[in-house]
C-alpha positions in Angstrom: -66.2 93.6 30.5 -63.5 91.0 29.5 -61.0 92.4 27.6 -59.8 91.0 24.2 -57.2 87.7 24.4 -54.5 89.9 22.8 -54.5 92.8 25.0 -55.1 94.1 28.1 -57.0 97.1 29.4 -55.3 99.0 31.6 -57.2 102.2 33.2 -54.7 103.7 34.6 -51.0 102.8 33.3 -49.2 103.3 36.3 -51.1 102.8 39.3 -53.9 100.3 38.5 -51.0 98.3 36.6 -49.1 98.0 40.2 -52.3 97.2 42.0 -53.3 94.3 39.7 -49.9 92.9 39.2 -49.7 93.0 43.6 -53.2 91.5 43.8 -51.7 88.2 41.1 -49.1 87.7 42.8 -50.5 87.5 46.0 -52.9 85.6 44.4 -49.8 83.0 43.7 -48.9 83.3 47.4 -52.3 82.0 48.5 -51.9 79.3 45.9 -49.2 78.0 46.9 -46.5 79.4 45.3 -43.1 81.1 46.9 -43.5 84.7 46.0 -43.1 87.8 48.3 -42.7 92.0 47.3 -38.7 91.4 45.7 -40.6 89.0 43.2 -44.2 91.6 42.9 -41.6 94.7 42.0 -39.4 92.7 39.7 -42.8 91.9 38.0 -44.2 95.3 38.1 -40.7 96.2 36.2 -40.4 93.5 33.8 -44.1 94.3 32.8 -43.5 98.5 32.7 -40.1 97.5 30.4 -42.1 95.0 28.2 -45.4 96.6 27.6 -48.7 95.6 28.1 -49.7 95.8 24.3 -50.2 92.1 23.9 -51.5 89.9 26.3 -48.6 86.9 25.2 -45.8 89.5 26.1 -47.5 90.3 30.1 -47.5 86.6 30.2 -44.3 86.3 29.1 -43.2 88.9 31.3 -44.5 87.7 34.6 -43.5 83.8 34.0 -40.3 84.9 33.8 -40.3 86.9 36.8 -42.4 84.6 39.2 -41.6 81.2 38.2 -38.8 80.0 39.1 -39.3 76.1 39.1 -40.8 74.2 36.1 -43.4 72.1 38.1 -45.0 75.7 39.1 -45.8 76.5 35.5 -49.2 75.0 35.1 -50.6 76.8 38.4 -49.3 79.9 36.8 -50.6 79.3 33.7 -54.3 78.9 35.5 -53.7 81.6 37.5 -53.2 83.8 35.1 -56.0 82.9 32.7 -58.1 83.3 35.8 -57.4 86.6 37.0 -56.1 88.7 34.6 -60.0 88.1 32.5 -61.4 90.7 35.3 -61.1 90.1 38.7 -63.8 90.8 40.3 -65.9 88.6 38.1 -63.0 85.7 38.5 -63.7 86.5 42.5 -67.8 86.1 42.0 -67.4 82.4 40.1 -65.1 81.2 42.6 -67.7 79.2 44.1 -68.8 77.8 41.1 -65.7 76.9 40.0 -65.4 74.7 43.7 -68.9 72.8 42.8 -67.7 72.9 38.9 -64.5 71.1 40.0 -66.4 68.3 41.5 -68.5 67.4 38.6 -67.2 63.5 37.1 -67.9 64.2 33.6 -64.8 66.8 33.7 -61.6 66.3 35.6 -60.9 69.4 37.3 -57.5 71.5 36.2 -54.2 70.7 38.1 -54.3 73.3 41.0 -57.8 74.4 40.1 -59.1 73.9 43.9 -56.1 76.1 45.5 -57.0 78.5 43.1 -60.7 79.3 43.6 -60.0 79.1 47.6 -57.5 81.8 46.8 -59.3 83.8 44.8 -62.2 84.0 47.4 -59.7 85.3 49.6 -59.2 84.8 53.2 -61.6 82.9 55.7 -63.7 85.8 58.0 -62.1 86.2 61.0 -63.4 84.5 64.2 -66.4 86.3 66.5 -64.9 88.5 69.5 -64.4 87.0 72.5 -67.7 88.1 74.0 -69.6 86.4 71.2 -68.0 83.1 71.2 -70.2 79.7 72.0 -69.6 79.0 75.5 -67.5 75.8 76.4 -69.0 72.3 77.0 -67.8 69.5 79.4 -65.9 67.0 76.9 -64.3 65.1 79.8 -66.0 61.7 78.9 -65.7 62.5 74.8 -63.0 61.6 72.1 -61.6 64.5 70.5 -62.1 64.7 67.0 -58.3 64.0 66.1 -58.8 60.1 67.6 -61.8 59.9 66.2 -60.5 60.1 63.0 -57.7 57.7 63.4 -60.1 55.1 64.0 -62.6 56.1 61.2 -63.1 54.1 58.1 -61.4 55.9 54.9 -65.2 54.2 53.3 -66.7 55.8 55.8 -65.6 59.3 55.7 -67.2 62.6 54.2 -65.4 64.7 52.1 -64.5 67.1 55.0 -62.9 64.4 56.6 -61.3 62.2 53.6 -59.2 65.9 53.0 -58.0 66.0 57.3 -57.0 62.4 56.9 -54.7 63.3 53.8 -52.9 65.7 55.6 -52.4 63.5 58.6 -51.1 61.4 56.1 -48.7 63.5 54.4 -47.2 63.9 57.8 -46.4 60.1 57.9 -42.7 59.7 58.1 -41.5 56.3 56.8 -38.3 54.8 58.1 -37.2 51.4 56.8 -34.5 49.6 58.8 -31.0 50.0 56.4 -29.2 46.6 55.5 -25.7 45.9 54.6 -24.8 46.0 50.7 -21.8 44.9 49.0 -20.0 48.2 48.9 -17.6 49.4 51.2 -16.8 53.0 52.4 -13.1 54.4 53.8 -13.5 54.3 57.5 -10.8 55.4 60.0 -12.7 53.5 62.6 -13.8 50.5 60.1 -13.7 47.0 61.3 -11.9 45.9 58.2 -8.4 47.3 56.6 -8.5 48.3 53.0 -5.3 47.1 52.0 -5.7 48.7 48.4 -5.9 52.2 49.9 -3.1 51.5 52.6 -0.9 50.6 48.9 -2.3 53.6 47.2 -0.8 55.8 49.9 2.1 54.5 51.0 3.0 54.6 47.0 3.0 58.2 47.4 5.8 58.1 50.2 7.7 55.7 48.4 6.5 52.8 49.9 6.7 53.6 53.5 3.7 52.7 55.2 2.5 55.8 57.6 -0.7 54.4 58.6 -3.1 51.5 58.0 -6.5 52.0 55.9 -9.8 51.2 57.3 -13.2 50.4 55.5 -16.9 49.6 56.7 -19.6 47.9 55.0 -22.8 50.7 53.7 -26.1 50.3 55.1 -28.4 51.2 52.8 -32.6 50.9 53.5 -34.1 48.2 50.6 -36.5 49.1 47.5 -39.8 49.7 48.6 -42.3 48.4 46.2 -46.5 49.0 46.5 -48.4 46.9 44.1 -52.1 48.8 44.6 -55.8 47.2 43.7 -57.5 50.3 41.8 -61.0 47.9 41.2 -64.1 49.2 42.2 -64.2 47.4 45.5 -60.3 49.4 46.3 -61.0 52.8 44.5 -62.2 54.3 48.2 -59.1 53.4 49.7 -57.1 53.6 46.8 -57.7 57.3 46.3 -56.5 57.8 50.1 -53.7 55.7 49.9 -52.1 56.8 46.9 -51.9 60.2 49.0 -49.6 58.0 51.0 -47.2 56.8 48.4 -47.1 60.1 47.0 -45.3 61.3 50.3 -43.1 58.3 50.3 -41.9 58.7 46.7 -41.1 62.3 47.2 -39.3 61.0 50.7 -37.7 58.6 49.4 -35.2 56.7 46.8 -35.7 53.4 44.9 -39.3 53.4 45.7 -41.7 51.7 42.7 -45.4 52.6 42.6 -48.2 50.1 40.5 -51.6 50.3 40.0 -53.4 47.5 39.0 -57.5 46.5 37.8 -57.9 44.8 34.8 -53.8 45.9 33.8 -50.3 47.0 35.7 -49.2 50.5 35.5 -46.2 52.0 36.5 -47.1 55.3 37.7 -43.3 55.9 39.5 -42.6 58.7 37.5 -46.0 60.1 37.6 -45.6 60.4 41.4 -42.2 61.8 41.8 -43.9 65.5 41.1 -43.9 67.6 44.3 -47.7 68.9 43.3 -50.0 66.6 44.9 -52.2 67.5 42.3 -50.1 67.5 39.5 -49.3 64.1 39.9 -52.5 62.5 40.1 -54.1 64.5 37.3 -50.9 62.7 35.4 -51.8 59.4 37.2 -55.6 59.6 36.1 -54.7 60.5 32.6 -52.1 57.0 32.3 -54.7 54.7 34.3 -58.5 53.9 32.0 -59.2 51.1 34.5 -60.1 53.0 37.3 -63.2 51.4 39.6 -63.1 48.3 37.2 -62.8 45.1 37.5 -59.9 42.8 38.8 -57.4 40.4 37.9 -55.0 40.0 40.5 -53.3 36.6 39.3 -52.5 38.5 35.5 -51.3 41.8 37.0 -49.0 40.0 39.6 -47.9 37.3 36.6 -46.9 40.3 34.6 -44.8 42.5 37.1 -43.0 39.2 38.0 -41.9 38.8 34.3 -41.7 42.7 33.4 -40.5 44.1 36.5 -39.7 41.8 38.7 -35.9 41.9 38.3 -36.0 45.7 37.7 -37.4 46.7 41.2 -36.6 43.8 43.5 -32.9 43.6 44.1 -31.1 44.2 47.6 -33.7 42.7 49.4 -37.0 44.7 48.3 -40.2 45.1 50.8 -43.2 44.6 49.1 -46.6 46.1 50.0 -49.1 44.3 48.2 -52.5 46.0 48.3 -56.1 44.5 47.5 -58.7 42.6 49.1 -58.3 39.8 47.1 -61.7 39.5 45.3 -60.0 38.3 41.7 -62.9 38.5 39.2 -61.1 35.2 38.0 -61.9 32.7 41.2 -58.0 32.8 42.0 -56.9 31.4 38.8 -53.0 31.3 38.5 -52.5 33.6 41.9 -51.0 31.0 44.3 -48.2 30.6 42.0 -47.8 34.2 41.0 -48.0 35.4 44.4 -44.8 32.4 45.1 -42.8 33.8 43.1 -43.4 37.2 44.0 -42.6 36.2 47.4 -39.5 34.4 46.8 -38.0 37.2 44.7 -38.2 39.5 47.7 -37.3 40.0 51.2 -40.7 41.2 52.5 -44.0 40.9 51.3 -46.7 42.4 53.4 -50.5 42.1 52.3 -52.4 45.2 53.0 -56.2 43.8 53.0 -58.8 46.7 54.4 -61.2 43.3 54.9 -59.4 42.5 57.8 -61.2 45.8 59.6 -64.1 43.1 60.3 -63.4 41.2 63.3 -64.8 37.9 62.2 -63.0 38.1 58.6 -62.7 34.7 57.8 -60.8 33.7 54.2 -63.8 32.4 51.9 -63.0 34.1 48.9 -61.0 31.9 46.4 -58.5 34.8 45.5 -57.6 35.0 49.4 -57.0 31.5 50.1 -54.6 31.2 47.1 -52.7 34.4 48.4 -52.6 34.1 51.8 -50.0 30.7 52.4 -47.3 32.8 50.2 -46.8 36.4 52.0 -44.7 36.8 55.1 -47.6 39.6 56.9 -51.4 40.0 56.4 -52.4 43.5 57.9 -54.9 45.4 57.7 -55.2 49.2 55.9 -58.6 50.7 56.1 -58.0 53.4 58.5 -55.4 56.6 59.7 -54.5 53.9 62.8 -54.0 51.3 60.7 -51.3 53.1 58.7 -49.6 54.0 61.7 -49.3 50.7 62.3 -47.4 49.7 59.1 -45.2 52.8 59.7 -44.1 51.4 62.6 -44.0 47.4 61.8 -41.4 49.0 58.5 -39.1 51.1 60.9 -36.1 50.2 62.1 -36.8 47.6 65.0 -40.5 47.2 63.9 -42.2 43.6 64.3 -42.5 41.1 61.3 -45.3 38.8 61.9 -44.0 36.0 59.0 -46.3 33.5 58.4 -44.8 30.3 57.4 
């Protein structure tokens, strides 16, 4: 029987108290969260000195004991309402709450997924070795790990779309540094810094002991992705933003958009370490998800709103869409120009280019494609490898002119 919201029934004070308190937290463990036995006793003690009288004050209690970072507050917060209702019946609707999660009419709760895994506890453990399937030849087969860096994103199943993500997430991005403006004090510098050589021989009273050296910073550029979120991109948008996520939380001075019918700036939304955090945020700021697409308007507007905000010190650009503009093309020559002149490096991700007799008929391509400096394409794990590479240091940059 659940017990009432503003209490909680406890059997057995002392030991059932301890048991369920060890069973939530490692419930948090499975989840995700960093918690071990230090953080389940100084629960168990905070909750024995507190009471467990009203439900608010246990809460209260164990946030302050198990939390210890603010972006880990909403997975608590789940947690808690899940398991402390009763746990075995919490443990019985864990598979519903998987197939619930999945239902489009309601977006499923930030963490929701790690948490009804967890709560059906750990995978069974695999068949001794005298029952295992006995070994087949795969000399002349592709393991399962190429075949996946080849695959489609459009073409994947679910199982598959959630092992590319990973691979993903274990993308690193390197971008070759450039030389800024500033200097830092060098004792092997190529230039002197006379004002510092000053500086300190004012403090010997103008006896000059040794000679000041300075060398210019290197400093990688602004990376900028400018995504398509249409309905003909949402496939590929959903795997790529996976992508960014891991480059934003990598990196500095890196700007996310999302366009359809409008630009978003979802930058901020994508700076929280929670996968799954962030793009419940991201779904929440974007209503033109799978829409349609104006590619000339959204690129006319970040070159007036953002333009100069994002694209100093030589920004790279990563422009990504197929170029289908619901608008036949109308205005994007000249907005993609600009765009293109206002930055170092502006590489078109198109996943049409996975055909091998793509040809440019489409209005909206033909207008784009004389003004960027790379036209690649993005449609599978390989793919993004290859951008990966072309962006680090010593990569290729195949300009068109």
């Amino acid at each position: 029987m659940i017990p009432p919201r503003d209490a909680l029934a406890v059997p057995e004070p002392a030991a059932a108290l301890g048991a369920n308190i060890l069973g939530f937290v490692r419930l948090l463990r499975r989840a995700g969260m960093p918690v071990g036995p230090g953080e389940a006793l100084l629960a168990a003690e905070a909750v024995s000195v507190a009471g467990v009288e009203e439900r608010a004050v246990v809460k209260a209690a164990l946030r302050a004991t198990l939390v210890r970072r603010h972006d880990q507050s909403l997975l608590f917060d789940a947690a808690f309402d899940l398991f402390w209702r009763d746990p075995e019946r919490a443990r019985a609707g864990a598979a519903l709450a998987l197939t619930e999660a999945q239902r489009p009419e309601e977006k499923p709760r930030a963490g929701g997924r790690r948490l009804a895994e967890a709560m059906a506890g750990p995978r069974p453990p695999p068949p001794p070795p005298g029952e295992e399937k006995p070994l087949h030849d795969a000399a002349m087969t592709v393991s399962d790990r190429e075949a996946l860096q080849r695959m489609d994103f459009e073409a994947m199943s679910a199982e598959q779309i959630a092992a590319a993500k990973r691979e993903i997430r274990r993308l690193a991005l390197r971008l070759e540094t450039r030389p800024t403006r500033r200097f830092r004090r060098d004792p092997a510098g190529p230039r002197v810094d006379l004002r510092a050589t000053l500086r300190e021989a004012s403090r010997t009273g103008g006896e000059i002991a040794g000679i000041a050296r300075r060398r210019r910073v290197r400093r990688a550029p602004p990376l900028v992705a400018i995504c398509d979120i249409s309905g003909s991109m949402s496939r590929y948008a959903q795997v790529l933003l996976h992508f960014l996520h891991a480059v934003v939380n990598e990196r500095d001075r890196v700007h996310c958009f999302l366009f359809g019918t409008r630009l978003t700036n979802i930058t901020r939304q994508l700076r929280h370490k929670d996968p799954e955090i962030a793009f419940e945020m991201v779904g929440h700021m974007v209503p033109d998800w799978s829409g349609g697409t104006r590619i000339g308007e959204a690129l006319e507007e970040f070159n007036h709103r953002w333009g100069r905000r994002v694209l100093g010190q030589g920004a790279v650009v990563l422009l990504i869409t197929d170029g289908l503009d619901r608008e036949g093309g109308l205005g994007l020559a000249e907005a993609t120009e600009r765009l293109r002149r206002s930055c170092r490096r502006l590489i078109w991700l198109n996943p049409l280019l996975r055909y091998a007799g793509f040809e440019p008929r489409s209005q909206g391509i033909r207008a784009m494609l004389p003004h960027v400096h790379e036209f690649r394409p993005v449609h599978n794990l390989e793919s993004l490898r290859d951008l990966v590479a072309a962006l680090a240091p010593g990569g290729s940059e195949e300009r068109r002119r």
